[in-house]
N, C-alpha and C positions, 0 to 999 in steps of 0.2 A: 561244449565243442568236443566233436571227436576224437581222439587219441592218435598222432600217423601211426602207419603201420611200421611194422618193422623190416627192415633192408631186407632184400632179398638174398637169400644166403642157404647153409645147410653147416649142421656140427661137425666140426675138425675131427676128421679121426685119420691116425699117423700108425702105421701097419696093424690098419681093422679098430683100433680101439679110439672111442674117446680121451681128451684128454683132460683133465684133472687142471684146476686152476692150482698153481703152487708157485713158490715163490724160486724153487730150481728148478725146471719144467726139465731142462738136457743140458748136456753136457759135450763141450765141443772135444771132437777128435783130436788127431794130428794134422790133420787135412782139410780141418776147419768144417768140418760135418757138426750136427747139431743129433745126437742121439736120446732116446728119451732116457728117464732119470724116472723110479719107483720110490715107492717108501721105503726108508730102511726101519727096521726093528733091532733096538736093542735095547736090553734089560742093563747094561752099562754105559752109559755117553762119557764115562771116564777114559774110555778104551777107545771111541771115536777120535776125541781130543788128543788124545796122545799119539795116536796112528797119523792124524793130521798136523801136526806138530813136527814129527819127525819125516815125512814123506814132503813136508810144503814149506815150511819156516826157515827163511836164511841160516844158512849153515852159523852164521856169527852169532845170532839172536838165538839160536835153539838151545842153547843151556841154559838161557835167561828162562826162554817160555815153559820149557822142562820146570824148571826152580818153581816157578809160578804156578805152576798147574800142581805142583806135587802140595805145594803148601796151599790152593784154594782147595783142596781136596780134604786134608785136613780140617781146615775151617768149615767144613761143608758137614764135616761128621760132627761139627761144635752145633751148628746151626740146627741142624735135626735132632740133636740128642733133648730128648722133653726132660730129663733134669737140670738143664741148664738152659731154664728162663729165662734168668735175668741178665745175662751174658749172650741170647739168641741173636739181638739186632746188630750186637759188633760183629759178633763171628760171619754174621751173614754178609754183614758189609765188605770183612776184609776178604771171604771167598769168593763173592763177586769182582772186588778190585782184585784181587789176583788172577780171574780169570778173564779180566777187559785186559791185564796187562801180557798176560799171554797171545789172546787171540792178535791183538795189534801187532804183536811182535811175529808174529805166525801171519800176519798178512803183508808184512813191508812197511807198514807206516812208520816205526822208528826201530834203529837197532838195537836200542838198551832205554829201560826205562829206572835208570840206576839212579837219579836223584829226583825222578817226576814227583808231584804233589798231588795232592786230591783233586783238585781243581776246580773246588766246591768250598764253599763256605756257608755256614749257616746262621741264620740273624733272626732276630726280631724287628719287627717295624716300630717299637715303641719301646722303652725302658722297660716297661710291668706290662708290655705287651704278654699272651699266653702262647703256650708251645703249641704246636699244630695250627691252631687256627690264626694265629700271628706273626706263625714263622715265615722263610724266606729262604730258599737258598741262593749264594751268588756265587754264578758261571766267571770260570777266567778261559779270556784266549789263550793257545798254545801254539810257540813259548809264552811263557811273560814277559815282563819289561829285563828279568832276570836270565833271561834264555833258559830257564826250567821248563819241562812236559807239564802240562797239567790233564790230567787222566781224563777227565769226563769229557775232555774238547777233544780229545786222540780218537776218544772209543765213538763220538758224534761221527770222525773224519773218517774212521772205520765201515761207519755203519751206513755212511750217506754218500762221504765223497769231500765234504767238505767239514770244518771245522765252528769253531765260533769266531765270530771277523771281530767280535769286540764282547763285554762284558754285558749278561744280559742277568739277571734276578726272575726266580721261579718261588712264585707263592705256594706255599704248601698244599693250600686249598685249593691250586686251581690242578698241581702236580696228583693228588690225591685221587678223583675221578678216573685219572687216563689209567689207573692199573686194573685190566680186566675182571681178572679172577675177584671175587667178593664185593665188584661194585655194583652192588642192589645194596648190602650192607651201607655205601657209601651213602647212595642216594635216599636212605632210612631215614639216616642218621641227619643229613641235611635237607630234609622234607623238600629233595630237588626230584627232578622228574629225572629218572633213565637216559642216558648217552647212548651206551652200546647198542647196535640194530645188528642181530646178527643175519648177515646175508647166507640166504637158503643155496644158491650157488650161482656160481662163473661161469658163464660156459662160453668156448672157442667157437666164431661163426669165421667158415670164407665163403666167395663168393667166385666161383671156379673161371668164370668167363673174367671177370676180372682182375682175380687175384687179391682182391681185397681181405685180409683178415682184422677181426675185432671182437672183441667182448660184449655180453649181455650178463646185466648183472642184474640178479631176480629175489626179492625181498617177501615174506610174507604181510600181505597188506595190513592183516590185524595187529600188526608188530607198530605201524606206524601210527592209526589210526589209536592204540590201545595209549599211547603219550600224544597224543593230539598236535601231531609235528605234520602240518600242511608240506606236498610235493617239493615246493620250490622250496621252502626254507628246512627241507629235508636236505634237498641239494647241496645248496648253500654250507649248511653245516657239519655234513658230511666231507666237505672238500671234495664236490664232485661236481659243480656248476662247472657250467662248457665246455665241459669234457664229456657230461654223460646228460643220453634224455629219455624222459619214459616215452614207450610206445606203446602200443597195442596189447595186452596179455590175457588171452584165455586160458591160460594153464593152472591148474591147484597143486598145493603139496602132500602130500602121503597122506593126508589129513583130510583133506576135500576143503584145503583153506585157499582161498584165493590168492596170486603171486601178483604181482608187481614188477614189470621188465623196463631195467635203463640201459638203453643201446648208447655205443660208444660215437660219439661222434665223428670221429675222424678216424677211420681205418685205416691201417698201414697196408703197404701193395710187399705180395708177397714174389717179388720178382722175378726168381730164379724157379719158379713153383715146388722150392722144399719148403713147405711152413715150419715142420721144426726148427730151422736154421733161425724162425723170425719169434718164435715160443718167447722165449727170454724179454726180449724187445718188448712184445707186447703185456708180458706179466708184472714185467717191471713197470709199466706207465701207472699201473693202480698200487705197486706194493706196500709206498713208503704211506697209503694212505687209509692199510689196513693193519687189524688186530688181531693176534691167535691167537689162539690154545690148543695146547697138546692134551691128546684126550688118550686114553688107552681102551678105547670101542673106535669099530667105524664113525665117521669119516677118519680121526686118529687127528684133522685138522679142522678146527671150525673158526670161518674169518666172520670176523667184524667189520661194520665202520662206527666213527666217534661224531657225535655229535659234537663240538664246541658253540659255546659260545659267541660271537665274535668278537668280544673283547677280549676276548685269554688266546684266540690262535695265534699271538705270538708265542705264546707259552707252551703250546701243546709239540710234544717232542715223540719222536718216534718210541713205539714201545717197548723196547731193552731200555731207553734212555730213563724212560719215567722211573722202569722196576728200578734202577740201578741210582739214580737219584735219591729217591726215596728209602732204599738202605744206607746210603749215607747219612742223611737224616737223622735217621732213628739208630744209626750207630753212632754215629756224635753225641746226641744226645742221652744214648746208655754209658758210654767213656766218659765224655765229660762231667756231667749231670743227672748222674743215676737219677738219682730223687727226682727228678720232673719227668723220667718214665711212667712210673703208677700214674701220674694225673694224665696224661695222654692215654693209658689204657681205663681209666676209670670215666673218662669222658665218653660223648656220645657216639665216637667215634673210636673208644677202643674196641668192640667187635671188628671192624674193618681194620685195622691197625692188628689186632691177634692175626686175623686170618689171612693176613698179607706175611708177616712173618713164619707161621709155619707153612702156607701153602707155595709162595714163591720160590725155595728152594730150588725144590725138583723143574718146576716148567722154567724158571730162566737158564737152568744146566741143560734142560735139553730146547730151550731157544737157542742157546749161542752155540750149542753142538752142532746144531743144524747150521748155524751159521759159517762155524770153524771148518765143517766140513763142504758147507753148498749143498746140503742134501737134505732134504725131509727126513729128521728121527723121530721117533716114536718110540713109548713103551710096549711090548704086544702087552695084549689083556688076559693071556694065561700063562701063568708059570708051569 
């Protein structure tokens, strides 16, 4: 059966230029205009944070988030330093938690995070259960029964909007996968098929008689066909059933490889005919259901979608959650229990376990820059 076509429409372009799928598309004025919003480049995301900290963060909270930043900073120089191996997965963990306790405090969600706790716990499922493939970490809501913060539920409420409504348990194994960067390694190591599809691009359609604006989002087909993941159950485990459908696509990429087009199904009416003012709206409908990386080449942003499972999508948590997860983990288990580091790095699964430790530094400092700030950073690619 034939493919429908695709809605009738033309690409968004907002004074002459197309516009770029991002996760800050503009930024509203004082007057409630919607202006667009470029990449920024910096060889420093310490200097972003800190300019966003003191230009945006409750006067009451900004020497807490100050405090915070200065000491993940530190920690950050533990983390990267390659003589200090054995000591890497703490250093990394606490630069991260001090830099979820700043951004939260730099966004409003709480004024002081002066007696918060992890808000994580790490387990085995069995007494002589093994580490990595038997662990467990457990999520607390925030407060607790104690009225304590618990970090990982603040930086969730940060990130999303909302919190944990109750206590949930994240198996290592299934938290392992959702981390971008070196998941081929992953999927090696666990003779499982590839998750990540990485989508070729987003692009903005309106429809000028009516006003309609929406996304088409365009995959290279060899990308699906190459793990033998049929349409619908692409759909499906993408987190994009009912929301997105394929149509019609004659187009190739740079390659002469053939694409793949999922039109949104339900457009938004762009009523007042400024679509900038509706950018946000509609970037936001697909965000929380993609993955990035910062790259220092053009695009400088390359998005994903995740394939899950459907038994683990209660598991699968946006992507700062998993990075940030998953260094606590492996710094609990450097603090507490040196000794059962080497056998998670000498298992089948320590390559992805190495290269999640020295590669995550840099990209989750400049995910959450981007986030502290609301703007696309970037390393540029020449010094």
């Amino acid at each position: 059966m034939p493919l429908p076509t695709a809605r009738t429409g033309e690409r968004l372009k907002v004074n002459g230029k197309q516009i770029p799928y991002s996760f800050w598309p503009t930024k509203v004025g004082p007057k409630g205009n919607a202006s667009l919003q470029t990449l920024l480049f910096s060889l420093d995301p310490w200097a972003i944070i800190d300019q966003t900290i003191k230009t945006s963060c409750p006067v009451q909270a900004m020497p807490e988030a100050l405090a915070c930043l200065n000491q993940a900073r530190d920690f950050y120089e533990g983390a990267i330093d390659a003589q200090r191996v054995s000591a890497r997965p703490l250093t990394l963990y606490y630069c991260f938690m001090n830099l979820v306790k700043a951004f939260c405090l730099t966004k409003g969600i709480q004024t002081t995070f002066d007696k918060a706790q992890h808000g994580l716990a790490e387990k085995l499922k069995t007494q002589h259960g093994r580490e990595l493939t038997d662990a467990f970490l457990s999520a607390f809501p925030s407060p607790n029964g104690a009225g304590l913060l618990q970090n990982f539920s603040e930086f969730m409420r940060a990130l999303t909007g909302n919190g944990l409504a109750a206590q949930i348990d994240y198996d290592i194994q299934i938290l392992l996968p959702q981390i971008l960067p070196g998941h081929r390694l992953w999927a090696a190591a666990a003779n499982k098929r590839e998750r990540f599809i990485a989508i070729q691009d987003i692009r903005t359609y309106i429809n000028k008689q009516t006003h309609d604006l929406w996304l088409n989002m365009y995959f290279v087909r060899d990308d699906l066909s190459r793990i033998s993941v049929p349409i619908n159950a692409f759909l499906a485990e993408a987190n994009l059933q009912g929301d997105f459908s394929q149509v019609a696509c004659g187009e190739k990429d740079s390659t002469n490889r053939p694409l793949i087009c999922f039109q949104q199904n339900q457009p938004i009416v762009c009523a007042n005919n400024k679509p900038a003012n509706f950018l946000q709206q509609l970037f936001d409908f697909i965000r929380n259901r993609l993955w990035a990386t910062v790259a220092t080449v053009p695009p400088y942003r390359k998005h994903y979608v995740y394939l899950r499972p459907a038994i683990e999508t209660r598991q699968v948590v946006p992507q700062l959650l998993s990075i940030y997860a998953l260094a606590y983990y492996l710094g609990s288990i450097t603090r507490y229990r040196p000794h059962h580091f080497p056998n998670i790095t000498n298992s089948a699964f320590g390559p992805r376990i190495q290269d999640f430790v020295t590669g995550q530094p840099q990209q989750f400092l400049y995910l959450l820059a981007s986030e502290f700030s609301e703007r696309e950073i970037a390393k540029p690619s020449i010094l």
